[in-house]
Residue, then its C-alpha position, 0 to 999 in steps of 0.5 A: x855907090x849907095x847912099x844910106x842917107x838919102x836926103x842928107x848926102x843928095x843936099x850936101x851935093x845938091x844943086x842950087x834950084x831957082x824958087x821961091x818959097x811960094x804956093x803959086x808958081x815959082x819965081x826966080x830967085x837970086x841968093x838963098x834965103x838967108x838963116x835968119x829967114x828960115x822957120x825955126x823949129x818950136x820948142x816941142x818940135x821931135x828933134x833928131x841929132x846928125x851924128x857920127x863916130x868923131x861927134x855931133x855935127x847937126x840937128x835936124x826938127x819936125x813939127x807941124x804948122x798950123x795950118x796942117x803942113x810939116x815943116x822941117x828945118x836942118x842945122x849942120x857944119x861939117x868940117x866948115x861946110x854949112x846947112x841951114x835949110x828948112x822943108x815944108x810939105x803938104x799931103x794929098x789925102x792918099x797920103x801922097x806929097x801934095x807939094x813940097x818947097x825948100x829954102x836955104x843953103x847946102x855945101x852946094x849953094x841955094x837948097x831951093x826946090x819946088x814940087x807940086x801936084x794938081x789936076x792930075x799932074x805933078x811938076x818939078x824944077x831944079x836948078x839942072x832939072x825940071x819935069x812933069x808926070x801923071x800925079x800919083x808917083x811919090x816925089x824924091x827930091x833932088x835935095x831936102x832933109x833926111x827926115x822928110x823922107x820919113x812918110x815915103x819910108x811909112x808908106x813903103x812899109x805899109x805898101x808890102x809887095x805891092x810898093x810905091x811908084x816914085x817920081x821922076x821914074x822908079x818903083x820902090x819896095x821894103x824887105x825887113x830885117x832883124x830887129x834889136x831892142x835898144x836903150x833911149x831916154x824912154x828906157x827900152x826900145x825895140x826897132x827893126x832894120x829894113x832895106x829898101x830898094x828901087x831908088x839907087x842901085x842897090x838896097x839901101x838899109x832904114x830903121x824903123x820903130x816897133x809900129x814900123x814906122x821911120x825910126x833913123x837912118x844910120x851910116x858913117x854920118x848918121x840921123x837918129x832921134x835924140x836921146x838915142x846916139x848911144x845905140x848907134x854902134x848896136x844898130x851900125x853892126x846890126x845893119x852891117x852884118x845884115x849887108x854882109x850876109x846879103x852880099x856873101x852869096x855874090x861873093x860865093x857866086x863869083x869866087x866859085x872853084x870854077x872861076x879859079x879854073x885856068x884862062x888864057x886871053x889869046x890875039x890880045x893887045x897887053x900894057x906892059x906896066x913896067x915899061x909902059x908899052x902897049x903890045x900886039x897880038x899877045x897871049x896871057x895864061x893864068x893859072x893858079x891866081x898866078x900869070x903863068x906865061x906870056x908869049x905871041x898871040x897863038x903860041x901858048x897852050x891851055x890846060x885841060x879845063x882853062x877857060x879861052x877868051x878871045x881878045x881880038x879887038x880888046x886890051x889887057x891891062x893890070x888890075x886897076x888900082x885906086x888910090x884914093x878910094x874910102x871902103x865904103x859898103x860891101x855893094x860899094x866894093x862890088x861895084x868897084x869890082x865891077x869897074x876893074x879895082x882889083x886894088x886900092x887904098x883907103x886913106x880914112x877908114x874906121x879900124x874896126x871896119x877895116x879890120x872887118x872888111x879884110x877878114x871877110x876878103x880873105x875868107x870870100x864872103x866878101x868881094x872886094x879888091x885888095x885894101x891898103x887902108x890907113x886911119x885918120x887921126x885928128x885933134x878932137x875939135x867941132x871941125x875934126x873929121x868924122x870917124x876920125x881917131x881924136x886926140x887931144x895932145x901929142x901922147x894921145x896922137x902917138x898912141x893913136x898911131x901904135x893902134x893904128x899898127x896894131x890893127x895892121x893897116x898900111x898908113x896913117x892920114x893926119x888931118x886938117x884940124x891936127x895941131x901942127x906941132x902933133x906931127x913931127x912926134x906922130x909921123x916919127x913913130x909912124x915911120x918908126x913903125x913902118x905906116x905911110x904918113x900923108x893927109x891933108x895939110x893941118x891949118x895953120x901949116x904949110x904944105x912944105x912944112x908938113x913935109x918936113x915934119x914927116x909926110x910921105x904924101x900929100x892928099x888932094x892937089x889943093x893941099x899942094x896949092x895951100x904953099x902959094x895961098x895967103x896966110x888967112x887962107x892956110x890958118x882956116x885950112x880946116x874949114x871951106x877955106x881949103x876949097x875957096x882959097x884956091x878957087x879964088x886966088x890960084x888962077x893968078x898965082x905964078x908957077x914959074x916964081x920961087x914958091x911953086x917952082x921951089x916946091x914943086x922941085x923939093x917935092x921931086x927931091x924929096x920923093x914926096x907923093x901927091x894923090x891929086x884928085x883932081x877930078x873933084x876940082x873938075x867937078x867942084x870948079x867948072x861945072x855949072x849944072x844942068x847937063x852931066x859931069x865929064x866923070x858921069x856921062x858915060x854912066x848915065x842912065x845905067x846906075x840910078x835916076x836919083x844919082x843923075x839929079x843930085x850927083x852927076x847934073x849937078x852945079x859945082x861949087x857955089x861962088x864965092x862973092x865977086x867971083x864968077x865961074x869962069x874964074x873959077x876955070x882959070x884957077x882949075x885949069x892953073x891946078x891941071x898945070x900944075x899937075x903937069x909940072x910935077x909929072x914932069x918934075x919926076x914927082x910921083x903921081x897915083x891916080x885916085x878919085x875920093x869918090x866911088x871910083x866910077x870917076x878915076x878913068x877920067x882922073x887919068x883922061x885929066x892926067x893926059x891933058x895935063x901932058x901924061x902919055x896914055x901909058x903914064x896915065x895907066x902906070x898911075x893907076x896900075x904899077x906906080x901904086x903898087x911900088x907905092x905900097x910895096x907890092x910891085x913884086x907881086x901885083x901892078x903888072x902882067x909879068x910871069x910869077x905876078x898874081x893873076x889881077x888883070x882887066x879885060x877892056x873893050x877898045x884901045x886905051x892907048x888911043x883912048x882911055x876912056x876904052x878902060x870904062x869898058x871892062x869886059x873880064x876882070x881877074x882878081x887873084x886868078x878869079x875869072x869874072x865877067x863884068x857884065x854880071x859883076x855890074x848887074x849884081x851891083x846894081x848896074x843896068x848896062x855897059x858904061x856909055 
């Protein structure tokens, strides 16, 4: 649930915000001001490089103006997705931001925002949001540049235990980690790590310099000064024990010999995954992380030291998998605890980090559920996934899909600047090897063709779409193309014609899994910002305040000229059709959300509009993954023998299934932990609504 990047990851999910780029009031305005219109950084200006594992993705400056302001500007194209924006700022003399206003485009649309402070008082307008407090708080946009945050970072530095008050709401403070002497253009440089917290749920990881002002931000896309990139491994792992080890001491606490003892979970109602029936009045012993018996609600006996927990009113459900879930950090994964995720699957994670996080899972440092992780391989190109392994010809992609193996991961996921023509020789040694095959669909090639070539799975339902879209749309596959195809032509594509119809039925013939998020095209196709998402509601005011202004309010993705929102409904109310044909079809469906698996309840919640019963919907994110990977003989259900992954939820999920938000116990390996701490060692600040 963090974001180590601040300000980038908030303005890649901005909201479109209505001002002007003015010192009076602000003013509406229509369309984003163009790139040609932005300031442009002076040749002196200090120059930081946007960067990951995969390569360069942008640039981000910072100079000052002549009249005392600093301005910034961000240049940036990841994966076909644009930023152009620039950021100017005034400081008070306490040093506090005086006003800030931003023009341009994100991912998200307009990356217009206006703060000021006068008089006393300080106002905020966004797109979804608008606000006014006492002055004297320092302001965290909604959006803006990564670098800007650079003097909030110094002043919190210098603050000590006394911190900084931030606006809209919150209070921030600085720890200090290790430091490490790196290698830059200057010769030898010494920085420290920091962490910061009161702004997300949990610390989140900052370098500085030797004067202990901001140095770079590092994570899977990183912001660090130019010159410097080298040092970015050095500093990743540094920062990433350093997590590590504050993490580990919550791993010891809920993976404690005690949590282990004995449970029975007696006047319960039990989902029998592999039938997909709902029990009453049941009764579950584990023992020794494994179900040990099943029978009538007060017809079993606990052992001596067994813990007794009374589910009159709850239901019992296998742990909850999602199918689509990228590892993230260690709070990452003890949030998905907290949520029920005792299994997922990773498709795209860096082999050294899944290598990693496993062994720490396996020596309970680290609490996290059981991964199935599969490694991306993309053609090295300006629009090549980051933290992807690259290559440059087919040979190359084959010995990419043995290091994969190599590394024991579970699948491989191709991507979508791959050449076609590299899949069928890699996907036939992945089979050879016995790892998964799916992604996405590679430009230039259709969905069926992708299939052909070796996918087991097709990755995100706009991959499935990609059959029935024009050919410019396919061949730009790599770009926002993948987004704004199907946004734009599906709503009048015809279901019941020979392209869809045809496919959808070799899909089921040929035994090809979709993992169909379809909750980002929720998100991305029907919302116009303002009020929480579905997927977010029930969480707000429990995570983080930042989260609910850049995130969970916000507008979804921007429209494509002559095109209106409720355009963009009709095409996403085509996709939630077509979601149903395939269940129907007998297409296997597994549940995952490509986000921080607080959304994969409503994944499902969309599953049963689509036509799934809830029992499906549950089987989606429970059984049908685990046959998926093969574990269906050990996990996915409550059946006596199985291991002991189980979820405890508050209501009935067979009339509700938004009962399964409420999780009350969870049991992972026959650990017994309660939910209630889990989610405020997360961060959390309550039940989910």
């Amino acid at each position: 649930m963090r974001l180590v990047l601040i300000a980038a990851l908030l303005a890649s999910a901005a909201p479109a915000a209505v001002f002007a780029h003015e010192e009076t009031a602000p003013v509406v305005q229509s369309k984003p001001v163009p790139k040609e219109e932005l300031l442009k950084p002076p040749a002196d200006a200090v120059h930081y490089i946007v960067v990951s594992e995969s390569g360069k993705h942008g640039d981000q400056w910072r100079w000052q103006l002549a009249d005392g302001r600093t301005a910034y500007r961000w240049s940036q194209e990841l994966r076909g997705w644009i930023t152009e924006m620039d950021q100017v700022t005034a400081f008070a003399p306490d040093g506090t931001i005086a006003a800030t206003i931003m023009r341009g485009i994100t991912p998200s649309g307009d990356a217009a925002e206006d703060y000021r402070a006068a008089n006393g008082r300080a106002t905020w307008r966004t797109s979804t949001d608008a606000g006014e407090a006492a002055a004297g708080g320092w302001y965290i946009p909604a959006g803006g540049i990564g670098i800007a945050n650079a003097p909030m970072i110094d002043a919190l530095a210098a603050a000590g235990d006394a911190g900084l008050n931030f606006l809209p709401s919150g209070k921030g403070r600085m720890t200090f980690g290790p430091t490490a002497v790196i290698q830059g253009p200057g010769g030898p440089k010494t920085v420290q790590l920091a962490f910061v917290s009161g702004i997300l749920p949990s610390a989140y990881p900052v370098w500085l310099d030797a004067n202990k002002r901001y140095f770079a931000d590092i994570s899977f896309i990183s912001v660090i000064p130019e010159g410097y990139e080298g040092a970015l491994k050095q500093l990743r792992n540094i920062q990433e024990k350093a997590t590590a080890d504050a993490v580990a001491g919550i791993a010891k606490r809920f993976l404690a010999p005690a949590a282990h003892a004995p449970v029975l979970i007696d006047n319960v109602r039990l989902f029998d995954a592999d039938k997909g029936v709902f029990l009453a009045n049941r009764a579950v012993l584990a023992a020794d992380g494994k179900i040990a018996a099943i029978g009538a609600a007060g017809s079993l006996k606990a052992p001596s030291g067994a813990q007794l927990i009374d589910g009159r009113g709850k239901t019992l459900v296998p742990g909850i998998w999602d199918s689509h879930l990228h590892i993230g950090d260690d709070w990452d994964v003890l949030s998905n605890m907290a949520n029920g995720i005792t299994s997922f699957r990773s498709p795209g994670t860096n082999i050294d980090r899944a290598v990693e996080a496993t062994r720490r899972r396996a020596d309970h440092t680290l609490l996290m559920g059981e991964p199935f992780i599969s490694a991306i391989v993309d053609k090295k190109d300006p629009l090549a996934a980051q933290g992807a392994e690259v290559v440059s010809n087919a040979e190359e992609a084959i010995a990419a899909v043995r290091r994969i193996k190599a590394a024991g991961l579970w699948g491989v996921k191709f991507y979508t600047s791959m050449n076609p023509a590299w899949i069928a020789p890699a996907a036939a040694e992945a089979r050879k090897l016995g790892l998964h095959v799916h992604g996405h669909v590679p430009a230039g090639m259709k969905p069926s063709e992708a299939v052909t070539a070796g996918y087991d799975e097709l990755t995100h339902l706009n991959f499935v779409v990609m059959e029935s879209m024009p050919r410019d749309v396919i061949d730009k596959a790599n770009t926002r193309q993948r987004v704004e195809g199907p946004a734009r032509y599906f709503k009048d594509v015809d279901l019941d014609g020979p392209v869809m119809s045809g496919f959808v039925a070799d899909l089921a013939r040929k035994k090809i899994i979709v993992d169909p998020t379809i909750v980002i095209f929720e998100g991305m196709y029907t919302q116009d910002g303002g009020k929480p998402q579905p997927a977010y509601a029930p969480y707000m005011g429990i995570i983080s305040p930042v989260l609910e202004r850049s995130v969970f309010t916000a507008a979804g993705y921007p429209l494509v000229e002559g095109l209106t929102r409720d355009d963009y409904r009709k095409s996403y109310a085509k996709m939630v059709e077509l979601l149903g044909r395939l269940h129907k079809a007998g297409v296997t469906i597994v549940a995952g959300t490509d986000g921080w698996g607080i959304e994969l309840i409503r994944e499902l919640e969309i599953y049963q509009q689509a036509g799934f019963t809830p029992a499906e919907a549950i089987q989606s994110a429970t059984i049908v993954p685990a046959r998926v990977v093969g574990a269906d003989k050990r996990t996915g259900s409550i059946a006596v023998g199985k291991e002991a992954d189980m979820v405890l939820v508050d209501g009935d999920p067979s009339t509700e299934l938004g009962a399964l938000r409420r999780v009350v116990t969870v049991v992972s390996d026959g650990y017994v932990m309660d939910a209630d701490e889990l989610r405020k060692a997360a961060g959390y600040s309550g039940r989910p609504k």
